[in-house]
C-alpha positions, 0 to 999 in steps of 0.5 A: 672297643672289644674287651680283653681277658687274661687267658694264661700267665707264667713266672720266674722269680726267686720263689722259683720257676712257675705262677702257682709257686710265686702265689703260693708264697705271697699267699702265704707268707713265705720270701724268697729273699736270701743272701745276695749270690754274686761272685763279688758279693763282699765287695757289695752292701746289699746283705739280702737278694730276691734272686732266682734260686741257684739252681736255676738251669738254663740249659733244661730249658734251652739248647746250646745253639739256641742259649748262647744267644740269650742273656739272662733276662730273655731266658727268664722272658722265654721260660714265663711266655711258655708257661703262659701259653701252654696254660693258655691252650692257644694254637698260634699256628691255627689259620692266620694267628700267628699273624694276629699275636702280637708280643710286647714286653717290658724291661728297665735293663735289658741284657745288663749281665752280657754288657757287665760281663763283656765290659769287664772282659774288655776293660779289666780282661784287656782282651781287645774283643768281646763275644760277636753275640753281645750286641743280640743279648743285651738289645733292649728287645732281645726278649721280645724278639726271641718270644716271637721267633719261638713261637713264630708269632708275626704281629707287632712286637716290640719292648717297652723301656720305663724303669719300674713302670716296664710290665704294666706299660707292656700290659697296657700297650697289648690291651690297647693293640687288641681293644682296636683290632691291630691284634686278637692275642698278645703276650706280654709281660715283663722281665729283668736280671739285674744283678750284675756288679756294676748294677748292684754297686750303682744301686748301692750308690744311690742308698736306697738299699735296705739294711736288712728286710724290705719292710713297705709301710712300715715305720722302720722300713730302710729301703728296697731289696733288689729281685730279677724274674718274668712274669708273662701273659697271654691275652685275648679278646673276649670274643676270640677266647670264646670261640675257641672255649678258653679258660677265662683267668680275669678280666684286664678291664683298664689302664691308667698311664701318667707322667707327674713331671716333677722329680727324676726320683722322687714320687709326686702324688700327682702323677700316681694319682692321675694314673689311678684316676684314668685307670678306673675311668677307662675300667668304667669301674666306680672307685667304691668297687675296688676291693683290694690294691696290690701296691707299688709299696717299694718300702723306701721312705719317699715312695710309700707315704706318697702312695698312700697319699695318692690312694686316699685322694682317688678312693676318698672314704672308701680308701679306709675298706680297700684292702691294700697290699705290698708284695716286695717282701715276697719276690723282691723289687724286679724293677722291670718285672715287678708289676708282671709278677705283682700281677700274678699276685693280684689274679691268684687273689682275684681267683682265691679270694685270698688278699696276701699279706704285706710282710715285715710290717710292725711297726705303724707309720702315721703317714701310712694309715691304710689297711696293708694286711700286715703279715697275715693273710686275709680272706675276702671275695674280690671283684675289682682289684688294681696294680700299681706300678710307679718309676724313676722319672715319675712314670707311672702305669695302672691296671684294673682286673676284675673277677670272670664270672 
C-alpha cells in the first residue's frame, strides 16, 4: 500500500476563519464559546454557542451568482478546502491530476439552514413555493460537489453521512482511495452548520445540552455545547508529494473504523475500543508509541467514562503516560466537523510539541482517571498521536498520525 501524508489543512470554526487561529487557541487555552447568536435565541435554552463569529462574510468570499447556490455549510466546506490547497501548493490543473483528486467530505446535517429556512417560509410564511435553488443547498453532498466544481477536480467524489463520526470517515475513505491507487490526491475533511431553529430546539429536547460551559471529564461536566465550522485537508501519496517537493505536515498512517451495535445513543465500550485497536493495527503502530489522544470527550455523562474505559482496555499500563485531551471546550462539538477540526488540533501539537489542554476540568471524576491536561497546556515532543471520533448510532472512526521527520 503507498503511504499517504498530509500536505495542507484549512478551518472555519468559532475562533474564526484560518487553522493557525483554531490552533492558537486550543494551545492556548482561549473558547470560542459565546452567547447562542439566533434570531429565536429566547425561545432556546442553550445559553452558550461555539459558532462562527458574527462577522462572518460570506460575500468576501464568494460571488453573488455563485453564493445563492451555497448554504451555510458548504461556504464553511469551500472556504477551509481553499486554505488547504493553497497551503498545500498543489496545481491540480498539472497533466492528468484533476483526474486523479478525489474530494470527499463528511457532514452529519447537510444543508439544515436552507431546509429550516425554506420550511418555515412554507409553513409559517403559507407562501405555497420555496426557492428553486433548495433542493442543490441542502443535498447531503452539496459540499463536495461544489469543492470539485471549484476546483475541476474529476476523481471520485462523494459525502459521508455518520453523525459525529463524518470527518474521520471522510478522512478514512480518501486514505484508503490513494493507498490502492484509485487517487494520488484527495480533499477531504468535514464540515457542519447546524444552528438552525428547528436543530437547536431538537438538541434541546434530547437534554444533553450544558447548562453552562462544556466541561469533558470532569465531574461537574452537564453536557455538550453545540459549534458549526469545516475543517479540510489535503492529501497525497508520499511518493507524489516528493515529486513534486511538497511540505510534509504529518503522516496520516491508519484508520480504525467500527459499529458497536448496541445502543442508538448511548456509547458502548466495545465499539470505540475496536476502532482504536484496528486503528493502530492498520498504523502498524505499538500501542506504547502513542503519546497524546485528542478525544471524543463530548463532556455529557454517558460519553466520557466509556471512552476512558476504552482508552485503558486498548493502551493497558501505558494509558496512565498518554497524554489525553478534549478539545470541545475549544471550538465546541461540530458534530459532522468535529473530528476535522480536532485533527488540526492533533498535527499543530504533532508540529509543536505543544499537548493543548482540556479546559473547564476542576472537578476529578473517579470514572475518569487519565491524564486530560486539565486547563493548562503541556509541552511534550510527540511521534504518534490519535483522534477519535465517536456517533449516535454507535459509529465510530480513528485516526493515527505520526510526526514527518
Amino acid at each position: 500500500m503507498r503511504r499517504v501524508v498530509i500536505t495542507g489543512m484549512g478551518a472555519i470554526s468559532a475562533l474564526g476563519v484560518g487553522a493557525q487561529a483554531l490552533w492558537t487557541a486550543a494551545r492556548d487555552g482561549r473558547d470560542g464559546m459565546r452567547p447562542l447568536h439566533h434570531a429565536e435565541a429566547e425561545k432556546i435554552r442553550a445559553p452558550l454557542a461555539a459558532q462562527v463569529p458574527p462577522d462572518w462574510d460570506p460575500a468576501a468570499h464568494f460571488d453573488a451568482r455563485r453564493l445563492s447556490m451555497l448554504d451555510r455549510v458548504s461556504q464553511f466546506a469551500c472556504v477551509a478546502a481553499d486554505e488547504a490547497l493553497k497551503q498545500s501548493g498543489i496545481d491540480l490543473h498539472k497533466g492528468d491530476l484533476a483526474d486523479r483528486t478525489a474530494v470527499i467530505v463528511g457532514t452529519g446535517a447537510g444543508g439544515d439552514t436552507t431546509h429550516d429556512e425554506q420550511a418555515w417560509q412554507l409553513y409559517a410564511g403559507n407562501s405555497g413555493r420555496i426557492h428553486p435553488l433548495t433542493i442543490v443547498r441542502l443535498m447531503i453532498n452539496a459540499p463536495a460537489s461544489q469543492i470539485s466544481m471549484a476546483h475541476g477536480t474529476r476523481g471520485p467524489a462523494f459525502a459521508v453521512a455518520s453523525a459525529c463520526a463524518s470527518s474521520n470517515h471522510a478522512i478514512a475513505q480518501a486514505m484508503s482511495l490513494i493507498r490502492c491507487g484509485m487517487a494520488d490526491v484527495a480533499i477531504c475533511g468535514g464540515t457542519e452548520a447546524c444552528f438552525s431553529f428547528s436543530a437547536l430546539k431538537a438538541w434541546e429536547a434530547m437534554r444533553v445540552l450544558a447548562v453552562g460551559a462544556c466541561r469533558p471529564f470532569s465531574a461537574d461536566r452537564t453536557g455538550l455545547v453545540l459549534g458549526e465550522g469545516a475543517g479540510m485537508f489535503v492529501l497525497e501519496s508520499l511518493d507524489h508529494a516528493r515529486a513534486r517537493g511538497a511540505h510534509v505536515l504529518a503522516e496520516l498512517v491508519g484508520a480504525g473504523m467500527s459499529a458497536d451495535a448496541a445502543d442508538i445513543v448511548h456509547p458502548d465500550p466495545g465499539g470505540s475500543r475496536l476502532a482504536m485497536h484496528r486503528a493502530l493495527a492498520d498504523a502498524k503502530v505499538p500501542y506504547d508509541r502513542v503519546d497524546y489522544i485528542n478525544a471524543h470527550g463530548t463532556g455529557t455523562k454517558a460519553n466520557d467514562p466509556v471512552e476512558t474505559r476504552s482508552i485503558h482496555d486498548v493502551l493497558g499500563d501505558h494509558a496512565r503516560h498518554v497524554l489525553v485531551s478534549s478539545t470541545k471546550p475549544v471550538h465546541g462539538h461540530a458534530l459532522g466537523a468535529a473530528g476535522a477540526l480536532e485533527l488540526v488540533v492533533t498535527l499543530g501539537a504533532l508540529r509543536e510539541g505543544i499537548v493543548p489542554p482540556t479546559l473547564n476540568l476542576d472537578a476529578p471524576d473517579p470514572e475518569c482517571d487519565l491524564d486530560y491536561v486539565p486547563n493548562v497546556a503541556r509541552e511534550k515532543r510527540l511521534r504518534v498521536a490519535m483522534s477519535n471520533s465517536f456517533a449516535f448510532g454507535g459509529l465510530c472512526a480513528v485516526l493515527v498520525v505520526s510526526r514527518w521527520q
